[in-house]
N, C-alpha and C positions, 0 to 999 in steps of 0.2 A: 088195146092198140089205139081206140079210138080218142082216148081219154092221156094218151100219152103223148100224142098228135097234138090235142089241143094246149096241152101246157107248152109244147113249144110253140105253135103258135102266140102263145099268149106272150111268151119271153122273147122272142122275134120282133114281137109288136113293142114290146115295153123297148127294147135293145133300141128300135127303130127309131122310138119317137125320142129315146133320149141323144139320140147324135142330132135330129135337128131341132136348134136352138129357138126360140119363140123373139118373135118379133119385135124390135122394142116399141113403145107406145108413150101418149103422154107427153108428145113432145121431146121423148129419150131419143137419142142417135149416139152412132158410133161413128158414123158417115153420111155423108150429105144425102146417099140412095136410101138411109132411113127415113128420112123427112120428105121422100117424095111423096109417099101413100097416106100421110098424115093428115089431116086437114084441120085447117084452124091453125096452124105454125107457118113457122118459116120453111125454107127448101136450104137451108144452107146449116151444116152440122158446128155449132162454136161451141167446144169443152161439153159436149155428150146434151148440148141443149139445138133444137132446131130454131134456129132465128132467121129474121129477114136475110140476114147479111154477117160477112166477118170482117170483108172487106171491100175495098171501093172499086171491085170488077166481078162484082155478087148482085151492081146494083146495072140497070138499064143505063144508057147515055144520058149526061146531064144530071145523074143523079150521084151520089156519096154516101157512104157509108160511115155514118157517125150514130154511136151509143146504140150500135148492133140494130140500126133502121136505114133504110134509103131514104135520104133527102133532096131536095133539091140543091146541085152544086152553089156554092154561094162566090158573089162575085169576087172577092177576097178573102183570105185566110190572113196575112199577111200585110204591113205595110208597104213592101219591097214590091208589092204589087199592084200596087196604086201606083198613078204618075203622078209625077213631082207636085208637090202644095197641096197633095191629099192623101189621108188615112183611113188605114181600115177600121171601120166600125159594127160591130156589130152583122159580121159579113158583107158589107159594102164601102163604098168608096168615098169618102164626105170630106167636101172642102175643109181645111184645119184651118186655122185663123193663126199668123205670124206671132211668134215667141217673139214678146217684147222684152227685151234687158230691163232687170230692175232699175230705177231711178238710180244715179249716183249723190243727189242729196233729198232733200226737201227744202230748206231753207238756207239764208247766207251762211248762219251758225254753224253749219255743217261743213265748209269748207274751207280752208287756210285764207291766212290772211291774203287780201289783197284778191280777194276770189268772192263771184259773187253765183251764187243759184240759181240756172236758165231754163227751164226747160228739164227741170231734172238731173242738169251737165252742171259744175263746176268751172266756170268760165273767169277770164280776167276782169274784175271789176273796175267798173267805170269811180275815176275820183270823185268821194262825196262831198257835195258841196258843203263847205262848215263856212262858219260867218264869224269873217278875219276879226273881230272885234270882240267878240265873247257874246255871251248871249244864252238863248234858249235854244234846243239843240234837237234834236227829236225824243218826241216823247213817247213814253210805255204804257200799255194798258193790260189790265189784271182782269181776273174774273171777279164774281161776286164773292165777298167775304175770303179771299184766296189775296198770298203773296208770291203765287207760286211765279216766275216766266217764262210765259210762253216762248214756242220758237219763235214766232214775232218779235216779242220784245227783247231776245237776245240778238235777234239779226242787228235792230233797230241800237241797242247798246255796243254793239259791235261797230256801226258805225259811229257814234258818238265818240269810241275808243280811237279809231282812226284820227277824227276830227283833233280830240285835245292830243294826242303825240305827234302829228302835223302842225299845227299851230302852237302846240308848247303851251299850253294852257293851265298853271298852276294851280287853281284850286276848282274843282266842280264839285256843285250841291246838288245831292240827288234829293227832291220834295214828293213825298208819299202822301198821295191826297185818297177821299173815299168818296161814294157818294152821300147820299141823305140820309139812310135808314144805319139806325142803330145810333147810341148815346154817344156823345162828343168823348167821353173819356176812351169808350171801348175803339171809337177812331181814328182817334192819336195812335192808341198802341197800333194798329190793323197799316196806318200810313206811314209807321215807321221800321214793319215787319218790311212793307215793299219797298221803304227807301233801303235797305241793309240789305235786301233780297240784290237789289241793281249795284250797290256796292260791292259787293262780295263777287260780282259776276267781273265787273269791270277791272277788278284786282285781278280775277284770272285775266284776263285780255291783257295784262300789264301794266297797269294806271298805279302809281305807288298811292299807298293807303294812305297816306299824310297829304293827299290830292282831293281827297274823295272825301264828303261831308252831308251824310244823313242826316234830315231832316224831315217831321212828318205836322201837317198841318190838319190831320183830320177831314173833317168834310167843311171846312172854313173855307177852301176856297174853289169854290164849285163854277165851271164853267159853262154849264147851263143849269136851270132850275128848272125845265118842267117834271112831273112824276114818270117817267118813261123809262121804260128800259133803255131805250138809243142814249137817252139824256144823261141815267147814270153811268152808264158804260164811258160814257166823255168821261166822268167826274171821276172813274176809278182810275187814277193815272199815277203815271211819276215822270214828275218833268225836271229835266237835266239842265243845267243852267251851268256853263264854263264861263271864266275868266281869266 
């Protein structure tokens, strides 16, 4: 009898413990009353883990719930929450500096005719003065050993181009000069890459090709002679002479 006694007991007890379920641990939750008795976690149950927080009334006043921690609330999230002439950065509030329009040119080149480059703006151009008689006109400067031209010198040929179809000026000699360095042969060719460079420009601005008359004198005729950069850079020219 006594021994029949205790097998149930024993099956009572087994019966017993298997209806109450064990604790979770380790951080496990199924609800937030899991993570109360925990220690070392959070108090707040997110997907079966105890974290600080799940959301942003998990956290004390002043604070937010971001990447499952209480933070401190930050002065901005949002631009719309900044006032006017400031953005948010990096959760606060910082003066932005005014969105400048891009420039509408850089130089006269860039603008139609009769238009000159102010400020960045395309404005009406003031009439350039050309000299009723013919003459020398304004002149172009190049880089070293280069026929390329610059937006300078196309401004500068642009005005030229005004000058002979205002005064009617029938024939202009574009003269490609260089400076010192390098053989008389090699700057002939080099001063007559940049007289054909200012011709070719000036045919687009309209000037008929039977007007226009390349020629290159090398470094023969030098407008100043010290060894300088400033000095060669006078000398690398092309100067326009109308009639």
């Amino acid at each position: 009898m006594r021994h029949v006694m205790g097998v149930l007991a024993s099956i009572l007890s087994v019966a017993f413990l298997a209806g109450c379920p064990a604790k979770p641990k380790n951080g496990e939750c199924k609800t937030s009353e899991d993570c109360v008795a925990q220690e070392g976690y959070g108090k707040t149950c997110v997907e079966g883990r105890c974290q600080e927080c799940g959301m942003d009334t998990d956290c004390k006043a002043g604070f937010v719930c971001r990447a499952l921690k209480c933070v401190p609330r930050p002065e901005c999230e949002r631009n719309d929450e900044c006032p006017a002439g400031r953005a948010c950065q990096a959760g606060k509030c910082v003066t932005v500096a005014p969105v400048t329009p891009p420039a509408e040119c850089a130089s006269d080149a860039a603008c139609g005719a009769g238009k000159a480059c102010q400020a960045g703006k395309c404005v009406t151009a003031a009439p350039v003065a050309c000299p009723a008689g013919g003459g020398k006109l304004i002149p172009i400067y190049f880089g070293f050993d280069k026929a390329l031209l610059t937006p300078e010198s196309q401004e500068a040929l642009s005005k030229n181009a005004e000058c002979v179809k205002r005064l009617g000026f029938k024939k202009v000699t574009l003269e490609g000069n260089c400076d010192e360095r390098g053989t008389v042969e090699y700057n002939l060719h080099l001063g007559q890459r940049r007289a054909e460079a200012a011709r070719k420009y000036m045919m687009h601005l309209g000037i008929p090709a039977r007007s226009l008359h390349p020629v290159s004198f090398g470094k023969e005729r030098p407008t100043c002679s010290e060894a300088t950069e400033a000095c060669w850079q006078k000398n690398r020219r092309g100067d326009v002479v109308a009639q």
